[in-house]
C-alpha positions in Angstrom: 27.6 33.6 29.0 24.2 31.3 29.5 23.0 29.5 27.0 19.7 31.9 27.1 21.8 34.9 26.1 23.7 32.8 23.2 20.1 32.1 22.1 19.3 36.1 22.0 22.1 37.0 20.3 21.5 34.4 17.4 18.2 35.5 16.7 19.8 38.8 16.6 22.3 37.5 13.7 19.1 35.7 11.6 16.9 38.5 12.0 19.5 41.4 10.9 19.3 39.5 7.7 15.5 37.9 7.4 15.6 37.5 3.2 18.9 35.3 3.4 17.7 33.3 6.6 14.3 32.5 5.2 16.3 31.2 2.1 18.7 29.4 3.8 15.6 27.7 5.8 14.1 26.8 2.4 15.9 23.5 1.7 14.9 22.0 4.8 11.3 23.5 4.8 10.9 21.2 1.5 13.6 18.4 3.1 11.2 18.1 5.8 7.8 18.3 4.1 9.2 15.8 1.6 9.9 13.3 3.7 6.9 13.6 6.2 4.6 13.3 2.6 6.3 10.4 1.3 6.5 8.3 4.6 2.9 9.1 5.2 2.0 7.9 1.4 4.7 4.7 2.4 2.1 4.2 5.1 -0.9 4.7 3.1 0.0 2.0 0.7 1.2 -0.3 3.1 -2.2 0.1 5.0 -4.1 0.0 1.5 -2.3 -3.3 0.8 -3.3 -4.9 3.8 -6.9 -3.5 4.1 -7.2 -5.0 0.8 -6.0 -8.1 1.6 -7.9 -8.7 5.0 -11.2 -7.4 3.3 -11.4 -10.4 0.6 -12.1 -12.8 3.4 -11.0 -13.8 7.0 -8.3 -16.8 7.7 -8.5 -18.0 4.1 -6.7 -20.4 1.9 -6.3 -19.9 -2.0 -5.9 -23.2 -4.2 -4.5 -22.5 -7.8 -3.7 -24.7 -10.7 -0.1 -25.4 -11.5 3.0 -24.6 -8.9 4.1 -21.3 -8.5 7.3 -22.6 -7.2 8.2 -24.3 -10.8 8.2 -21.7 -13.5 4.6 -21.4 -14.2 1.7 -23.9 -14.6 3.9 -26.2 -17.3 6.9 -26.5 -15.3 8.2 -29.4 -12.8 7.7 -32.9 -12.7 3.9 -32.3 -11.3 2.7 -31.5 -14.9 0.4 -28.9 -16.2 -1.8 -27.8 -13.2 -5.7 -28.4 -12.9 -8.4 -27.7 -10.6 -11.7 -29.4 -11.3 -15.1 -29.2 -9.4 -14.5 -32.4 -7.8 -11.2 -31.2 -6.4 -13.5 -28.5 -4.3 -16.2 -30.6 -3.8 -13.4 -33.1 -1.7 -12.3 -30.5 -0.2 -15.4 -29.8 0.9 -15.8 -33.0 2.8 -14.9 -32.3 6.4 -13.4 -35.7 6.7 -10.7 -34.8 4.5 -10.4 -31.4 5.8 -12.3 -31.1 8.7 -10.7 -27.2 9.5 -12.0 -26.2 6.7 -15.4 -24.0 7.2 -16.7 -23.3 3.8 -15.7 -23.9 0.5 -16.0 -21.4 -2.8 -15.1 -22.5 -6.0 -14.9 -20.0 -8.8 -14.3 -20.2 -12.7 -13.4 -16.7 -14.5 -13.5 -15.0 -18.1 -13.3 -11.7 -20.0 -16.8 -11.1 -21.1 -18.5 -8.2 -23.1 -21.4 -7.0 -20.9 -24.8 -5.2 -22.5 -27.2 -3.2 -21.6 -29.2 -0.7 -24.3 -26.3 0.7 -26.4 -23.6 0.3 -23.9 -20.9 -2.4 -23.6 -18.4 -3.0 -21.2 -15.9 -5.5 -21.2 -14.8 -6.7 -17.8 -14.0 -10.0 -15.9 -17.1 -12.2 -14.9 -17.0 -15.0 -12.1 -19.0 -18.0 -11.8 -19.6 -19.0 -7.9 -21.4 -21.0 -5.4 -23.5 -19.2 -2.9 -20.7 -19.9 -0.2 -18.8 -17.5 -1.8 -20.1 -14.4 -0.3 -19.7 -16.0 3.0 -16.1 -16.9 2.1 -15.0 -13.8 0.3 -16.7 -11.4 2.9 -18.2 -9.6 -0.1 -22.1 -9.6 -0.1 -25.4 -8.5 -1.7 -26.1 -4.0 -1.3 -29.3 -4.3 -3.2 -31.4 -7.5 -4.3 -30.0 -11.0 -3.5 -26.9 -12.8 -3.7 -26.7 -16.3 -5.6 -29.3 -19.1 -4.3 -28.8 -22.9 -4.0 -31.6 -23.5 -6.3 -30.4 -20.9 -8.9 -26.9 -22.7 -8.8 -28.8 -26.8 -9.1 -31.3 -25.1 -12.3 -28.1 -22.9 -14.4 -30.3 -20.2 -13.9 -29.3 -16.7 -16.1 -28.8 -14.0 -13.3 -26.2 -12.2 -12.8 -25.3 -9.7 -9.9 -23.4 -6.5 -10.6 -20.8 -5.2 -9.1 -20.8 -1.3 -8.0 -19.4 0.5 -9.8 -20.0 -1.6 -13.3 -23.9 -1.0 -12.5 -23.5 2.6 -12.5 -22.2 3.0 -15.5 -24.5 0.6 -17.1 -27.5 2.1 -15.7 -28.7 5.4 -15.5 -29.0 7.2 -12.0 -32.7 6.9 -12.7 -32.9 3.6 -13.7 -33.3 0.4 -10.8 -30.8 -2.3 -12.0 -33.0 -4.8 -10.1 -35.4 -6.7 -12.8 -33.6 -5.6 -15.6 -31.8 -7.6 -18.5 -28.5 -7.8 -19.3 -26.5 -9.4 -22.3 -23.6 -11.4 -21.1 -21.6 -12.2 -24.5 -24.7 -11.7 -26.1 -26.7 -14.4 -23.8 -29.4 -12.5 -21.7 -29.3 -12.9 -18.1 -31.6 -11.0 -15.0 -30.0 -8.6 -12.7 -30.7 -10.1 -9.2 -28.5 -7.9 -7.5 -26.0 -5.2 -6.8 -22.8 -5.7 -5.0 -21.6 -3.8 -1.6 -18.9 -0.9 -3.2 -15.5 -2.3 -1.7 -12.8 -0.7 -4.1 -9.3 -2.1 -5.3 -8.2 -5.1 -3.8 -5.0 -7.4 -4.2 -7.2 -8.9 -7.1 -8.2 -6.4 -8.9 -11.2 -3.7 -8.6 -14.2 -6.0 -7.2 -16.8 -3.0 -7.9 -16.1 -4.0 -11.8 -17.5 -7.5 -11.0 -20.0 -9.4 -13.2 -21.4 -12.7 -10.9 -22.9 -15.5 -12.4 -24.2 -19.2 -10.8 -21.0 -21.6 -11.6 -23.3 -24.3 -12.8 -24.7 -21.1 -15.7 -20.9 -20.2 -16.4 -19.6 -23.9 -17.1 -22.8 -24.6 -19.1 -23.8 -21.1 -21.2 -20.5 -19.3 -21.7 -17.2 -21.8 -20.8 -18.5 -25.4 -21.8 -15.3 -26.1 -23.2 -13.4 -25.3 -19.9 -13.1 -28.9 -18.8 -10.4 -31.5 -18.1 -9.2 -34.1 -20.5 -11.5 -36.3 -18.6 -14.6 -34.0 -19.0 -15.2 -32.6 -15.4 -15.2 -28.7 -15.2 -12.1 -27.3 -14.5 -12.1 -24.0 -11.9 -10.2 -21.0 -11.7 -9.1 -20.8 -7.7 -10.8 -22.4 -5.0 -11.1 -20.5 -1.4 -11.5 -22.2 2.1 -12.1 -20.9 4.8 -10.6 -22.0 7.6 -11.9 -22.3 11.4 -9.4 -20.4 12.7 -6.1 -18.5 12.3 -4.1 -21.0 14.2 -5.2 -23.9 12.1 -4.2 -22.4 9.2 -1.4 -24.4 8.6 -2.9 -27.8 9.4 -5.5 -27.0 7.1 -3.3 -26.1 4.0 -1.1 -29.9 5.1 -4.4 -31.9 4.8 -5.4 -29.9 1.3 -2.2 -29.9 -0.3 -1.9 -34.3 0.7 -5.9 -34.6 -0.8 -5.2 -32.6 -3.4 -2.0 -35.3 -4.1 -3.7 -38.2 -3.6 -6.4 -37.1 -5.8 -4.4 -36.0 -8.7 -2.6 -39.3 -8.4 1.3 -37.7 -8.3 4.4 -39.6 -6.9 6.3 -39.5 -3.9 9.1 -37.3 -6.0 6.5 -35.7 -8.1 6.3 -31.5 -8.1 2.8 -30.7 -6.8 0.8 -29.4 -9.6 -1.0 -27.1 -7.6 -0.3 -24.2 -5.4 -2.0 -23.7 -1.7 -1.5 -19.7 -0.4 -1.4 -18.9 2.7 -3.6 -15.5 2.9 -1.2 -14.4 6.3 1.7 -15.0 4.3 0.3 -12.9 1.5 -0.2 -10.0 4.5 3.0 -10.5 5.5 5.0 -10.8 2.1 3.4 -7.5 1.2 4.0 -5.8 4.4 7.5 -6.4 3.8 7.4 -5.4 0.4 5.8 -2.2 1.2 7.8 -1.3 4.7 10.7 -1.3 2.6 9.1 1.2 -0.5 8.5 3.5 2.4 11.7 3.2 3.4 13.0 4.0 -0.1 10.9 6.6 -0.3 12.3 8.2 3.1 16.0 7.8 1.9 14.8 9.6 -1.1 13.6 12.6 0.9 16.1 12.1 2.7 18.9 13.2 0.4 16.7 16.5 0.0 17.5 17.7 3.8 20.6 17.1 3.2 21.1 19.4 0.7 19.6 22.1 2.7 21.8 21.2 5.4 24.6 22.0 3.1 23.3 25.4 2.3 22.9 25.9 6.0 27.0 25.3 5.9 27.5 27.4 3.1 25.4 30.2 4.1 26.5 29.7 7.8 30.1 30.0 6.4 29.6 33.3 4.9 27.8 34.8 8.1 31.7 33.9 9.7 33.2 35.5 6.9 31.0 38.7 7.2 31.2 39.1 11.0 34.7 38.6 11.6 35.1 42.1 13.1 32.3 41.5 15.5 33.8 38.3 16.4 37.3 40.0 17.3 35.0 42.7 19.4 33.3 40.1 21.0 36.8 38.1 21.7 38.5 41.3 22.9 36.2 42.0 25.6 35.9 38.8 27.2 34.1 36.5 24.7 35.3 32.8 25.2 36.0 30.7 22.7 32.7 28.7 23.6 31.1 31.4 23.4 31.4 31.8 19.7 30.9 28.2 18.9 27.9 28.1 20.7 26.7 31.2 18.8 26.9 30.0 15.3 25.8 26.4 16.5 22.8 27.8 17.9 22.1 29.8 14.8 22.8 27.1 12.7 19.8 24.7 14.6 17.8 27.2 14.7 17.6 27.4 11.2 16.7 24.2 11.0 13.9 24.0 13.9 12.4 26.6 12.3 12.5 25.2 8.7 11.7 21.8 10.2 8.4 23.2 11.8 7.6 25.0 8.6 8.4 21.8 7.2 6.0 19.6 9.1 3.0 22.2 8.1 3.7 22.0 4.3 4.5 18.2 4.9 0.8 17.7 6.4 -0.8 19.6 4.0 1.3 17.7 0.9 -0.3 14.5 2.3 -3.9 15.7 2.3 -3.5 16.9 -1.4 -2.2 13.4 -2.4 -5.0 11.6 -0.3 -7.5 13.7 -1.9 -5.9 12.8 -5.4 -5.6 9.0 -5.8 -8.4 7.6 -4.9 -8.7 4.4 -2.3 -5.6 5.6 -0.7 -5.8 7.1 2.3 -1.8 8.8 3.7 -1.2 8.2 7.0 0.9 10.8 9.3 2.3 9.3 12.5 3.8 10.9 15.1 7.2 8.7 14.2 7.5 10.4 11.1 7.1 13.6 12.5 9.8 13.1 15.0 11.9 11.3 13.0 12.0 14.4 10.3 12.4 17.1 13.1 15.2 15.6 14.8 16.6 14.7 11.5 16.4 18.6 10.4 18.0 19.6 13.4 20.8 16.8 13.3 21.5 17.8 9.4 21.7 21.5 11.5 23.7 20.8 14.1 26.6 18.7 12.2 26.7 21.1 9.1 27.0 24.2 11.7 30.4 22.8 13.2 32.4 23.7 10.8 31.6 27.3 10.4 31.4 27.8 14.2 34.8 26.4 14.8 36.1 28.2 11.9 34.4 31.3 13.9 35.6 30.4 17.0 39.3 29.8 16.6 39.6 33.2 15.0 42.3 35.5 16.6 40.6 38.5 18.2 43.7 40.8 16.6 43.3 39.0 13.3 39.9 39.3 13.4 39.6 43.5 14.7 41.8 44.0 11.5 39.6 42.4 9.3 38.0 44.6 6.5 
C-alpha cells in the first residue's frame, strides 16, 4: 500500500468522527497560535527597545556622575560622582577629544507645569541648542532653543507632544502663549516632534528650558562644592561608529585628570557606550522571547499528549478493523503508517489553524499597547508548524505500534 492510499484511509478514520478530531486538534490550534503570538510580541519588544535606543541619537556617548560599576554614586575609592559645566565644556574642546562632534549638556528636575487651571507634573530639562542635533529630537512647530536665548537666561520653554495637548486645547495655538514652570512664567517657543517611549522615558512628556534659565531660575542650588553648576548627563556625539571607543578612552582620561583622581583611584564617573546599550538589551530581550517561546511551548505539548491519548483510544476502538485489515493482507507497516499519518495530520491541520489564530492574536495585541508594534517572521511560523507536527509525529508512535503489533486473530475477536 502507497503512501497516497494510507493518506485516504486516515482522513477516512478523522472524518468518521469530525467532533472528537476537531477536539483533539484543539490543543495544538491554541499551542501553535500561542507561541506564533508570543514570539512575534518577543520581537516587537526587542525591535521597540532598539528603535528606541537608535532614535535618541546616532553613535553617542553618555557621561554620568558616579560609577555604575561601584554600588552607586557613593561607592569606591573615586568618591561621590559629579558632573559640572566645565567638565562638558572640556569636553567640548576638540583637542582633548577631537572625535567628539558635538556636545549637549543637560541638568533635570520634577517640575509642576501651568497653564489656566491645569497642572501637570513632569520632568523638565535644561539644554544647549546642540542638543537637538545630538539627541536627534527637533522642533514640529516654532523653534528649538537659540544661542542668544541660552547667553541672556531667557524664560522659554518648548513642549513636548503630547504634554502640549493636554495643556492646550485643540483650539488653542501653544505658540505665544505663557506657561508657569513651578510658578515662574516662561513663553512657549515651540512644540516638540511626537517620538514616543524611549529607553529614557516618554520624550513627548518633555518640558525644555535654556540650561543657563534652569541653573539660574529654578536649580540655583545645584552646584558643586566649588560653586560651578553641576549637570545631569552629558551626550557626545561622536564622528563615527568606529571611533567610538577611542572617543570614550580620551573622555574617560580628561574627565580623570580633571577631577584630579589617583592612579588606583575608582573613576567617579561613568562613560556608556550607546552600542553596548543596543547590544545589552538585544540580549536581554532575545532571551524574554525565548522565555516566552518555551512558555508556549509547554502548551503544544499538551496537545500533543491529547493527540496520544485520543490516538490511543482510536486503537482501542478499531481493533476489529485492524484484524480485518491484517487478515487480508495488511502489513504491519501498513498500520503504523495509518495511525502515524493520522496522528500528523492532526497536527498539520491544528497547526495551520494555529498560525491563523496566531496572526490574528498578534494584531489584537499590536493594536492594544501602544508604541509596540508585533512582528511575525516567517521563522516563527516555521518553527511552530514543524514543531506541531514533530509534537504529532512522536506522540503518534506509541498508539500506532501498539496498533500495529496487534494479532489479526486477537484482534477479529475483539468486542
Amino acid at each position: 500500500m502507497n503512501i497516497t492510499e494510507s493518506i485516504q484511509i486516515a482522513l477516512r478514520g478523522l472524518g468518521a468522527n469530525k467532533m472528537r478530531s476537531v477536539l483533539t486538534m484543539l490543543g495544538i490550534i491554541i499551542g501553535v497560535g500561542a507561541v506564533i503570538t508570543l514570539l512575534s510580541v518577543g520581537q516587537g519588544v526587542e525591535q521597540l527597545v532598539t528603535g528606541s535606543l537608535q532614535g535618541i541619537g546616532s553613535n553617542l556617548l553618555f557621561v554620568a556622575p558616579g560609577n555604575l560599576d561601584s554600588l552607586g554614586p557613593g561607592g569606591g575609592r573615586g568618591g561621590r560622582g559629579e558632573l559640572t559645566i566645565r567638565d562638558a565644556d572640556s569636553i567640548a574642546d576638540p583637542f582633548n577629544v577631537p572625535d567628539a562632534v558635538a556636545v549637549a549638556p543637560e541638568v533635570q528636575k520634577g517640575v509642576d507645569v501651568e497653564y489656566g487651571k491645569t497642572t501637570l507634573r513632569t520632568t523638565l530639562s535644561g539644554v544647549t541648542p546642540e542638543y537637538a542635533a545630538v539627541r536627534n529630537f527637533y522642533a514640529a512647530e516654532g523653534e528649538f532653543i537659540t544661542p542668544e536665548q541660552l547667553a541672556g537666561g531667557s524664560r522659554v520653554v518648548l513642549l513636548g507632544h503630547r504634554i502640549a495637548s493636554k495643556l492646550f486645547s485643540e483650539d488653542t495655538y501653544p505658540i505665544g502663549k505663557t506657561i508657569k514652570i513651578d510658578r515662574i512664567p516662561f513663553k512657549v517657543v515651540g512644540i516638540m516632534e511626537e517620538k514616543g517611549g524611549s529607553g529614557f522615558g516618554s520624550e513627548d512628556d518633555a518640558v525644555i528650558v535654556p540650561l543657563t534659565t534652569a541653573q539660574k531660575r529654578l536649580m540655583p542650588y545645584y552646584r558643586s562644592q566649588s560653586g560651578v553648576s553641576l549637570v545631569s548627563i552629558i551626550y557626545i556625539q561622536v564622528i563615527s561608529e568606529d571611533r567610538m571607543t577611542k572617543a570614550s578612552d580620551d573622555i574617560a582620561q580628561l574627565l580623570r585628570d580633571r577631577h584630579r583622581l589617583a592612579f588606583d583611584d575608582d573613576d567617579d564617573f561613568t562613560v556608556i557606550n550607546q552600542a553596548d546599550l543596543i547590544q545589552i538589551f538585544g540580549q536581554i530581550t532575545g532571551v524574554f522571547t525565548v522565555f516566552l517561546g518555551v512558555i508556549a511551548g509547554i502548551s503544544l505539548l499538551v496537545g500533543g499528549i491529547g493527540i496520544m491519548n485520543i490516538m490511543l483510544v482510536s486503537v482501542t476502538e478499531r481493533t476489529r478493523e485492524i484484524g480485518i485489515r491484517k487478515a487480508v493482507g495488511a502489513k504491519r507497516s501498513d498500520i503504523l503508517m495509518q495511525f502515524l499519518i493520522e496522528a500528523v495530520v492532526l497536527s498539520l491541520i491544528g497547526g495551520a489553524i494555529g498560525i491563523v489564530l496566531g496572526v490574528v492574536g498578534s494584531a489584537v495585541v499590536s493594536n492594544l499597547v501602544d508604541d509596540l508594534t508585533t512582528v511575525v517572521t516567517i521563522q516563527s511560523i516555521l518553527l511552530a508548524t514543524g514543531f506541531s507536527a514533530a509534537v504529532g509525529l512522536f506522540f503518534g508512535i506509541y498508539p500506532a505500534t501498539r496498533a500495529a503489533r496487534l494479532h489479526p486473530i486477537d484482534a477479529l475477536r475483539y468486542e
